[in-house]
C-alpha positions in Angstrom: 27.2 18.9 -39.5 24.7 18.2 -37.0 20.8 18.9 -37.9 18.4 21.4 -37.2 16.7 19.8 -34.9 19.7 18.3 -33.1 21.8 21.4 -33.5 20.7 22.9 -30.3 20.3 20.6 -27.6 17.9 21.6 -24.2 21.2 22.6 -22.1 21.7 25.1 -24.9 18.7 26.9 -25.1 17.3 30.4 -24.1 15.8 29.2 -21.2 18.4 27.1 -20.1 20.9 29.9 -20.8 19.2 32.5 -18.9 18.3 30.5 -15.7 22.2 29.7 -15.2 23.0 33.1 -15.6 20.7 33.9 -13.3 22.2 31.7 -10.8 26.0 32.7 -11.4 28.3 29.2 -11.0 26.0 26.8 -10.6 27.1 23.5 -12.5 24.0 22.0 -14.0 20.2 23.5 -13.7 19.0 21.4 -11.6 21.7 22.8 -9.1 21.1 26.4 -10.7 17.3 26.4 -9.8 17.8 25.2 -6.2 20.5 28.1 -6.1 18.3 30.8 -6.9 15.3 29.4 -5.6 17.3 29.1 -2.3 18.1 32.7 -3.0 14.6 34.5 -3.6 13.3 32.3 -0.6 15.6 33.2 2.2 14.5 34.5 5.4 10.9 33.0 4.1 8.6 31.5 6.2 8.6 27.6 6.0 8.2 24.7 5.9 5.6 24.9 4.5 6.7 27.4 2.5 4.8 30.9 3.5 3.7 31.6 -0.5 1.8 34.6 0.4 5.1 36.4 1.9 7.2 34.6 -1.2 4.7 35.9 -3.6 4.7 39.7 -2.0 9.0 39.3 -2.3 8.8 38.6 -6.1 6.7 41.3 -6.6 3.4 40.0 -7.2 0.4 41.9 -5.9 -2.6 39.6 -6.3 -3.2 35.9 -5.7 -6.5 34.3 -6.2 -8.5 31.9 -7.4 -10.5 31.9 -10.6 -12.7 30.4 -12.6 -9.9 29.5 -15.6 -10.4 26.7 -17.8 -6.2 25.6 -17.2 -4.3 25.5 -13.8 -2.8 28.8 -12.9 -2.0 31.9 -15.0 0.3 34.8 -14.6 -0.9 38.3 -16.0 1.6 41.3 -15.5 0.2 45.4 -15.3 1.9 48.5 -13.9 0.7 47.1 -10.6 3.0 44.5 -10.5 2.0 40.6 -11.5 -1.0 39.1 -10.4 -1.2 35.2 -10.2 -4.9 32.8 -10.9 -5.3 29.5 -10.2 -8.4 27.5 -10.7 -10.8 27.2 -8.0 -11.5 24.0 -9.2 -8.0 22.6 -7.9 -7.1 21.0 -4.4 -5.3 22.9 -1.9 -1.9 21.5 -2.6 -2.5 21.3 -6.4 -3.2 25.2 -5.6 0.3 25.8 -3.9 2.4 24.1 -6.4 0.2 25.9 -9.1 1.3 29.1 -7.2 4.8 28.3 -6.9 5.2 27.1 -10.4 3.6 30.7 -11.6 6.4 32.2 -9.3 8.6 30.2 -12.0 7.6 31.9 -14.6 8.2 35.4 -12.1 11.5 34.4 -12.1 12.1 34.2 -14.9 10.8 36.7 -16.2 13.5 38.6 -14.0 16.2 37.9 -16.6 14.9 40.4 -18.8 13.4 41.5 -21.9 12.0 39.0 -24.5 11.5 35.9 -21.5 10.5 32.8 -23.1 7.4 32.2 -22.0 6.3 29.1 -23.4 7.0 25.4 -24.2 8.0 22.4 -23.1 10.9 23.4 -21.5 9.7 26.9 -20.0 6.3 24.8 -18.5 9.3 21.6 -17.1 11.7 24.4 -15.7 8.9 26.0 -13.5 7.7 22.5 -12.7 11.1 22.5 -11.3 11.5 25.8 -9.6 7.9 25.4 -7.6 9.7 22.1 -6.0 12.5 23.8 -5.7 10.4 26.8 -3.7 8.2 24.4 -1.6 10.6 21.8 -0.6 14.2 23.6 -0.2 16.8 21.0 -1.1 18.3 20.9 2.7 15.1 20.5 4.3 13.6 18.3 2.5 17.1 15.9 2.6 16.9 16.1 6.4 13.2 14.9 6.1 14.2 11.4 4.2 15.5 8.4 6.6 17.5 5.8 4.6 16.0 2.7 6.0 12.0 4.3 5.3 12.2 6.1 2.0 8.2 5.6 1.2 7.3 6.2 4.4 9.5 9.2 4.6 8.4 10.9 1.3 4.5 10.2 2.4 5.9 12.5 5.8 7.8 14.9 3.8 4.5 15.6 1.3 3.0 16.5 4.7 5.6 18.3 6.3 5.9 20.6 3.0 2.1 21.1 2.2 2.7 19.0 -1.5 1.3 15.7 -3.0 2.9 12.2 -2.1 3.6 12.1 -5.7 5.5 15.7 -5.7 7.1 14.7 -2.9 8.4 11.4 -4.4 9.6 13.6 -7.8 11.7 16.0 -5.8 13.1 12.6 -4.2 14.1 11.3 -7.3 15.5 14.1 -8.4 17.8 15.0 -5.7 18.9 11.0 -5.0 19.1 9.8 -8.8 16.8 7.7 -7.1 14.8 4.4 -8.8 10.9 4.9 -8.0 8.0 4.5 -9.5 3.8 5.5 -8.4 0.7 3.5 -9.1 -2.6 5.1 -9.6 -5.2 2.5 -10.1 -3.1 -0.4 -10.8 -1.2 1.4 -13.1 2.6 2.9 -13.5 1.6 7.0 -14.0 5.5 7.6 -13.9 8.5 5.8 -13.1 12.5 6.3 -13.2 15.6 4.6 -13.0 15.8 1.3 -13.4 11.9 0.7 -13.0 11.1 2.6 -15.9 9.3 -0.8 -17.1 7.5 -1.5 -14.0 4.2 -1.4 -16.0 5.3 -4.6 -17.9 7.6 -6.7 -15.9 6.2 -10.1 -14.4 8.0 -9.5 -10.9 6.7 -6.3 -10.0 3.2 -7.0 -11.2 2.1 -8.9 -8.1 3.6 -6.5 -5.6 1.4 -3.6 -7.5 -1.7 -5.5 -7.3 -1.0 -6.1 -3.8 -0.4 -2.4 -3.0 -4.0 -1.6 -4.6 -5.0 -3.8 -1.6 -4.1 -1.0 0.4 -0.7 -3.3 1.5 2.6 -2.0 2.1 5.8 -4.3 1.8 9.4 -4.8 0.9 11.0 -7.6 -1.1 13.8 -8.0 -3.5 12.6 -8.6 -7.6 15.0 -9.5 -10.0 15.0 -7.7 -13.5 17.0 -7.8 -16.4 16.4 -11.2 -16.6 17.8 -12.0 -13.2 21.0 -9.5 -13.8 19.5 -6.8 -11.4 18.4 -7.2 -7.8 16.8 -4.4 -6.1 14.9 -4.2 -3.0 11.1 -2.7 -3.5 10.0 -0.9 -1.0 6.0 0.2 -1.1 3.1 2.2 0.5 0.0 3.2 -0.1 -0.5 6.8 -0.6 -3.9 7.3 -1.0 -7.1 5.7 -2.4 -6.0 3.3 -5.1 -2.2 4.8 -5.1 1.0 3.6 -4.0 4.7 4.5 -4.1 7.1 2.2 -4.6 11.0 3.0 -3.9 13.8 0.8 -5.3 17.5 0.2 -3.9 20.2 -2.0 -6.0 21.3 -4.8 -3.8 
């Protein structure tokens, strides 16, 4: 008998079970959110995505900035939804704020009693305002093989999002092993560089990308039983991105 707490995994929750309704066949939801994402956003202006005709679509009737001591909320009235983000945020902290609030829209299209918070609620949205601002097809035809970093930094421009948004959606559509550096520290990694803030071969190449260097050489890791080729570039003041292929 399993456990309370293990009794109901994340792929079996309200959430979960709602969005791939929602979607109707999709697989996993990852692929779900893309789906309906893909769905809600066609005929949409783009890229970058046009948020103010998304936002007038889904039914929301005011979009604005506020003095609000979080992000971005969502209130809802007879008028329809109205969406806040702080004015304190940057302009393309203020679109993903927007389109992650247009998460919480849709879902709230599934019906009565919508989750509305957690973990899982706040990662799903996270998910669906990617999903909104860099459509899956688009976004694909925007990376070139033999330049991932370089082509991420393009993509975050073409779409209007952050380098590091940009490198997330990557990693999530290619499985991909990646990893950002924010003041000569890992702020997130994945794949097989999920240690990249303690291993002895990659420590050199980050201190030379707080330099403001780009490069590309192979590391071992594993003790010598994996080889990838580490692929870097600076991304802004005292950032850099740094994209990993197996050899």
């Amino acid at each position: 008998m399993k456990s309370k707490s293990t009794a109901k995994g994340v792929g079996d929750s309200a959430v979960h079970r709602r969005v791939m309704q929602l979607a109707d066949g999709a697989s996993n939801i990852s692929q779900a959110i893309d789906l309906i994402s893909e769905r809600v956003s066609d005929g949409v202006v783009g890229p970058p995505t046009d948020l103010e005709e998304l936002c007038s679509r889904l039914g929301v009737w005011k979009c604005g900035s506020a003095d609000i001591p979080v992000n971005g909320e969502l209130h809802k009235s007879s008028k329809g939804f109205e969406i806040r983000y702080s004015n304190l945020l940057t302009a393309v902290r203020q679109r993903f704020t927007i389109a992650h609030e247009l998460g919480h829209v849709i879902l709230e299209s599934t019906g009565a009693r919508c989750p509305r918070s957690g973990e899982e609620v706040e990662r799903i949205c996270d998910q669906f305002a990617a999903s909104l601002l860099m459509p899956k097809p688009q976004f694909i035809d925007c990376i070139e093989s033999d330049a991932v970093p370089n082509s991420i930094v393009t993509a975050s421009n073409r779409f209007a999002v952050s380098a590091t948004s940009a490198a997330i959606r990557y990693v999530s559509l290619f499985n991909a092993n990646a990893f950002e550096v924010y003041d000569g520290r890992v702020t997130w990694s994945s794949g097989l560089l999920r240690n990249s803030n303690s291993s002895s071969e990659i420590r050199p190449l980050i201190e030379a990308s707080m330099k403001g260097e780009a490069g590309d050489q192979v590391v071992c890791l594993n003790y010598g039983r994996t080889r990838l080729r580490l692929c870097w570039v600076p991304t802004g003041r005292a950032r850099a991105l740094f994209v990993g292929t197996a050899e």
